[in-house]
C-alpha positions in Angstrom: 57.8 -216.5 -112.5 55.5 -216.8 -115.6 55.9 -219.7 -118.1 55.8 -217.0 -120.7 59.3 -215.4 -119.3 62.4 -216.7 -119.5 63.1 -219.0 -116.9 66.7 -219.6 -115.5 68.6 -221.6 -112.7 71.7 -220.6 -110.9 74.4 -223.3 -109.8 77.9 -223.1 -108.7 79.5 -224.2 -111.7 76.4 -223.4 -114.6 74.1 -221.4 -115.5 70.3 -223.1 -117.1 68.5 -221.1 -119.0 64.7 -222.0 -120.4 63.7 -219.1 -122.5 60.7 -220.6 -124.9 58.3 -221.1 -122.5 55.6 -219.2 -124.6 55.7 -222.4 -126.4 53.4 -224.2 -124.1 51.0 -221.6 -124.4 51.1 -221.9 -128.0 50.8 -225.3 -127.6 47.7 -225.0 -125.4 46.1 -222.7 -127.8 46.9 -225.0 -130.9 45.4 -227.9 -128.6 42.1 -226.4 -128.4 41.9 -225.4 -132.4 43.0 -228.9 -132.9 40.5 -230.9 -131.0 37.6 -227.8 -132.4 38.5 -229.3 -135.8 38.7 -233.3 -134.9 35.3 -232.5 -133.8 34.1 -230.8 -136.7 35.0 -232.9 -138.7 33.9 -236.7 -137.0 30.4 -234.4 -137.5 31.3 -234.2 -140.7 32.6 -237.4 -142.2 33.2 -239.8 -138.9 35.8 -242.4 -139.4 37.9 -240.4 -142.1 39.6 -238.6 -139.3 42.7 -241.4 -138.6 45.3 -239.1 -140.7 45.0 -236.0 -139.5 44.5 -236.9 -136.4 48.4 -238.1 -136.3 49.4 -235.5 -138.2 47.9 -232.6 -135.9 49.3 -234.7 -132.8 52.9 -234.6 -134.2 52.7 -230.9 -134.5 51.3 -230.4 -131.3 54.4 -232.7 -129.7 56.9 -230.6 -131.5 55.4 -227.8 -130.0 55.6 -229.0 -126.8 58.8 -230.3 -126.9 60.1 -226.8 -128.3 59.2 -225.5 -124.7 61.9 -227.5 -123.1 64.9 -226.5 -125.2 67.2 -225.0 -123.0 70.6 -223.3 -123.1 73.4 -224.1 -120.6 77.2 -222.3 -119.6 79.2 -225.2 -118.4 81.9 -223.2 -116.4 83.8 -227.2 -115.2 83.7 -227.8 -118.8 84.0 -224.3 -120.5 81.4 -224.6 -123.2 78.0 -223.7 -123.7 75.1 -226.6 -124.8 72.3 -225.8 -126.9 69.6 -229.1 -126.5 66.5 -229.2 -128.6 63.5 -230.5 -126.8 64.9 -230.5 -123.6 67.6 -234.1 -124.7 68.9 -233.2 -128.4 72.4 -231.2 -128.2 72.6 -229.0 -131.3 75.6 -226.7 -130.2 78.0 -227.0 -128.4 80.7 -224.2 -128.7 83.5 -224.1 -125.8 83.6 -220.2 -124.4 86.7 -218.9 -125.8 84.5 -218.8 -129.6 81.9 -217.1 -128.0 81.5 -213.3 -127.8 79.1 -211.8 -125.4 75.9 -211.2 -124.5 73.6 -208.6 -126.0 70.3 -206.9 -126.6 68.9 -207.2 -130.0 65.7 -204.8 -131.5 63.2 -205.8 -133.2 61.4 -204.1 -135.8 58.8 -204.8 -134.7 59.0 -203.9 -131.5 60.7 -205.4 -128.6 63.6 -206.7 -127.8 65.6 -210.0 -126.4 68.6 -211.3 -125.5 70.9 -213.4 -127.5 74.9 -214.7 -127.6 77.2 -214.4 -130.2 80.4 -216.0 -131.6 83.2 -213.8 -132.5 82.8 -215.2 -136.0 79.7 -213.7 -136.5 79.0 -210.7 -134.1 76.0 -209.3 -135.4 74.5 -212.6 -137.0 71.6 -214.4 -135.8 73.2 -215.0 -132.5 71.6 -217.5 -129.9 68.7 -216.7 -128.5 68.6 -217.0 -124.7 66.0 -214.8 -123.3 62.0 -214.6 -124.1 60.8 -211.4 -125.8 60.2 -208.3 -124.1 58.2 -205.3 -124.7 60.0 -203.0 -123.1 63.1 -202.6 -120.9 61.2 -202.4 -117.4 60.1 -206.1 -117.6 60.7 -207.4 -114.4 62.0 -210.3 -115.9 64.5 -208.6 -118.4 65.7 -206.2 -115.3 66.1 -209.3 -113.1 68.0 -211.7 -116.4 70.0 -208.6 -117.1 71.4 -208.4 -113.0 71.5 -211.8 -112.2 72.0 -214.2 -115.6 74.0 -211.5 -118.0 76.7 -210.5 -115.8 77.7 -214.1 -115.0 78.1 -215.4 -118.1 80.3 -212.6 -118.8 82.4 -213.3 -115.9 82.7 -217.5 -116.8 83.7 -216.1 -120.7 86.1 -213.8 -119.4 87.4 -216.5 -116.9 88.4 -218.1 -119.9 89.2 -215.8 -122.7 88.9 -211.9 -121.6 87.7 -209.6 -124.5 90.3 -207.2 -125.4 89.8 -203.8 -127.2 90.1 -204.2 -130.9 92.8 -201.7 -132.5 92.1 -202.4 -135.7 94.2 -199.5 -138.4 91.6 -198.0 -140.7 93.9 -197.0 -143.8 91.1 -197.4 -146.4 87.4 -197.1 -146.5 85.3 -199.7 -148.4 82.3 -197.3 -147.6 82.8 -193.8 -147.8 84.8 -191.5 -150.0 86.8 -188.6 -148.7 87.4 -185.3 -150.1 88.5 -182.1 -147.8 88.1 -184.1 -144.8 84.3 -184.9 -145.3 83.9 -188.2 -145.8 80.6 -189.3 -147.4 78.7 -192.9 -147.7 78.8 -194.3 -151.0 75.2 -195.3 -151.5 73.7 -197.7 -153.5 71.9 -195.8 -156.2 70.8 -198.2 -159.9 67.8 -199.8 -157.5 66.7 -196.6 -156.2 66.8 -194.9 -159.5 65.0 -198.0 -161.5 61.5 -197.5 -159.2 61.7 -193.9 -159.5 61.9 -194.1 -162.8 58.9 -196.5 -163.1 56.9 -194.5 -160.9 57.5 -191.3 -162.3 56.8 -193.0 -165.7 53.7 -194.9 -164.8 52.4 -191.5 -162.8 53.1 -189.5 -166.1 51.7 -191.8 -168.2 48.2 -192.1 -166.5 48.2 -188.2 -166.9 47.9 -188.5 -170.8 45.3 -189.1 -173.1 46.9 -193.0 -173.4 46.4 -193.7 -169.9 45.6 -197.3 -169.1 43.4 -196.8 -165.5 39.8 -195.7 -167.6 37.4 -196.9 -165.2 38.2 -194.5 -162.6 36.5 -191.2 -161.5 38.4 -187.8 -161.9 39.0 -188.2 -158.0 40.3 -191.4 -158.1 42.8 -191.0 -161.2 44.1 -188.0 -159.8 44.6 -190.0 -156.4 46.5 -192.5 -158.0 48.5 -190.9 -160.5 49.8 -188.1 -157.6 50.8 -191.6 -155.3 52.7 -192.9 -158.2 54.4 -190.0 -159.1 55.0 -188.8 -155.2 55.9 -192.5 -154.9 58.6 -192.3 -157.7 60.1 -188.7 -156.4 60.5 -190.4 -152.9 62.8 -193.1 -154.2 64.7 -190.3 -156.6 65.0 -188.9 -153.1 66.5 -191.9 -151.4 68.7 -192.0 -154.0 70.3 -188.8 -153.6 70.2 -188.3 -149.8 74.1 -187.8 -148.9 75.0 -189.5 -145.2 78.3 -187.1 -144.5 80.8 -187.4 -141.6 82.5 -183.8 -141.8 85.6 -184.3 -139.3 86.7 -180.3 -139.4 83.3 -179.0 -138.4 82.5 -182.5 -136.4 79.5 -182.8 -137.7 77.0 -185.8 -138.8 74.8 -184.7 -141.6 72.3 -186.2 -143.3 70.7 -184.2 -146.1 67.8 -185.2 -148.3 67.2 -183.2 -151.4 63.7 -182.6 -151.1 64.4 -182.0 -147.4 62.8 -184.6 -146.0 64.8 -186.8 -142.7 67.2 -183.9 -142.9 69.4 -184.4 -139.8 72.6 -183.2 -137.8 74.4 -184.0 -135.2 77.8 -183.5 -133.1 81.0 -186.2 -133.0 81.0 -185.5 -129.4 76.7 -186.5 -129.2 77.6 -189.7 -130.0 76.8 -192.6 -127.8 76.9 -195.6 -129.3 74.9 -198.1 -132.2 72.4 -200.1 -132.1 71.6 -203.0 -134.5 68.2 -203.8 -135.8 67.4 -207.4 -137.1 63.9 -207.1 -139.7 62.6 -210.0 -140.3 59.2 -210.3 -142.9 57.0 -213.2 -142.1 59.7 -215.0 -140.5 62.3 -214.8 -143.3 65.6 -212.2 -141.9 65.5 -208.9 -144.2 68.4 -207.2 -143.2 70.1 -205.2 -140.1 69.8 -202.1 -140.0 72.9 -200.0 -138.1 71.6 -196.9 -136.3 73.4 -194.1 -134.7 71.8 -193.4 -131.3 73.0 -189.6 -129.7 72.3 -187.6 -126.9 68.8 -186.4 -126.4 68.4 -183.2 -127.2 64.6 -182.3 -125.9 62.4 -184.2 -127.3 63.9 -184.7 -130.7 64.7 -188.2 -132.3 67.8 -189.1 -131.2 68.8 -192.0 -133.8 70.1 -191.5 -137.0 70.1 -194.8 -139.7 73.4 -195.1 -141.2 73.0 -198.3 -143.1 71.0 -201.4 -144.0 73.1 -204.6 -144.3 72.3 -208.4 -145.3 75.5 -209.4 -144.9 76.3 -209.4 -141.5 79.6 -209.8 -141.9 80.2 -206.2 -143.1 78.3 -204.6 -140.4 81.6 -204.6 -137.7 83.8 -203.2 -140.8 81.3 -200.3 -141.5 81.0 -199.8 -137.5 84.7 -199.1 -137.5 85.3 -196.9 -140.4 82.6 -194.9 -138.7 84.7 -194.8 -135.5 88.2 -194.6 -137.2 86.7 -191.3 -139.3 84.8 -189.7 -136.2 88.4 -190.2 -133.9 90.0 -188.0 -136.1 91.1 -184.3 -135.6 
């Protein structure tokens, strides 16, 4: 099994899983920049090197250490253990708080595994698988067979999920009106960069314009992105996401027609959450719709963006409460 794959160990009563083992390659990596730039710089000013030197070791031991945090599912003692490094236990959370195991998307591609609590379903969650490319991996078929399935069966020893009935008798996002019900969207954001696009596009088209340096191809080329920048949020704005429950139809119509979508109720599969993340720092989820494929059309339709991931199961269910009915 590579030490860049998650790594797990099957016992009668626990499971042991070790999914950063890409940290010891990263630590391997940083190891050789490191001692490239002790070098270069005892050529450079020998015997001033005492500081860094510590300080790049530390960083290389955390790294190093960070490869031997593992996750465990106690079934004797009911809980699952979290230890940093390998010693340090930083969660401990007995099984009946816990909520399963699932797949999360990145945006940028990929995928892994992770647990969450049923106080958070679609949080962070715990990571306890590497990252995969794609679904094939060996690895991810064999985790998903083997690790997965047990867990599940040591949480439902304990505390079996049951179905959720939960009454929809109001909607928090959509409005209804002759059984279409349509998602309210979040327009004054939109609306203030379209306006400053279109403004700033319009403005560089007058005899005022600020951008004077520029050719006649290069002003033109700058005020059409502005303004075609500015109509694209105006756009966004304005695109309707409708659930039509008498024709059973999904819609989602842009006014300048672009993204224009539809699809049947009775296509529907199931959603999939999308964690984004920019340079490390979590973005947003965002909830899509995936359907049946028809051909080779895209079969997933965005509903919504959340940052609070707290809404995301409401939203999920007003969806399913408004597609359930006849």
């Amino acid at each position: 099994m590579l030490i860049s794959k998650t790594q797990w160990k099957i016992e009668s009563e626990k499971v042991t899983i070790r999914p950063h083992g890409i940290v010891f390659i990263l630590a391997g990596v940083l190891a050789v920049v490191f001692i490239g730039l002790y070098l270069l710089g005892q050529k450079e000013s020998p015997g001033d090197m005492g500081p860094l030197v510590v300080v790049m070791a530390l960083i290389w031991l955390l790294f190093v250490l960070g490869g031997f945090t593992y996750v465990i599912f106690d079934r004797s003692a009911g809980r699952m253990k979290q230890m940093l490094f390998g010693f340090l236990p930083i969660r401990n959370i007995p099984f009946e708080k816990l909520y399963q195991v699932t797949m999360v998307t990145q945006r940028a591609g990929g995928f892994n595994f992770r647990i969450f609590t049923k106080a958070n379903k679609y949080g962070k969650g715990i990571m306890i698988s590497s990252h995969y490319g794609k679904d094939t991996d060996p690895n991810a078929v064999a985790f998903s067979n083997e690790v997965i399935p047990l867990i599940h069966q040591y949480l439902d020893a304990v505390a079996p999920l049951v179905p959720e009935n939960t009454e929809i008798t109001s909607y928090e996002y959509f409005t209804e009106g002759d059984g279409i019900y349509t998602l309210k969207a979040k327009k004054a954001g939109l609306i203030v960069f379209g306006t400053f696009f279109l403004a700033l596009g319009i403005h560089e088209c007058t005899p005022y314009a600020w951008m004077t340096d520029l050719n006649i191809g290069g002003k033109l080329l700058m005020t059409a992105f502005q303004i075609g920048l500015g109509v694209v949020f105006f756009a966004a704005a304005y695109t309707r996401l409708t659930f039509n429950t008498g024709s059973r139809i999904i819609e989602r119509k842009s006014p300048i027609g672009i993204g224009n979508r539809q699809f049947s109720f009775d296509s529907f599969v199931n959603f999939q959450t999308v964690r984004k993340t920019y340079n490390g720092v979590y973005a947003g989820t965002d909830i899509n719709m995936l359907f049946e494929a028809a051909g080779k059309k895209n079969n997933v339709l965005r509903a919504s963006t959340f940052k609070n991931t707290q809404q995301i199961e409401r939203f999920m269910l007003e969806i399913g409460s408004i597609m359930n009915r006849m």
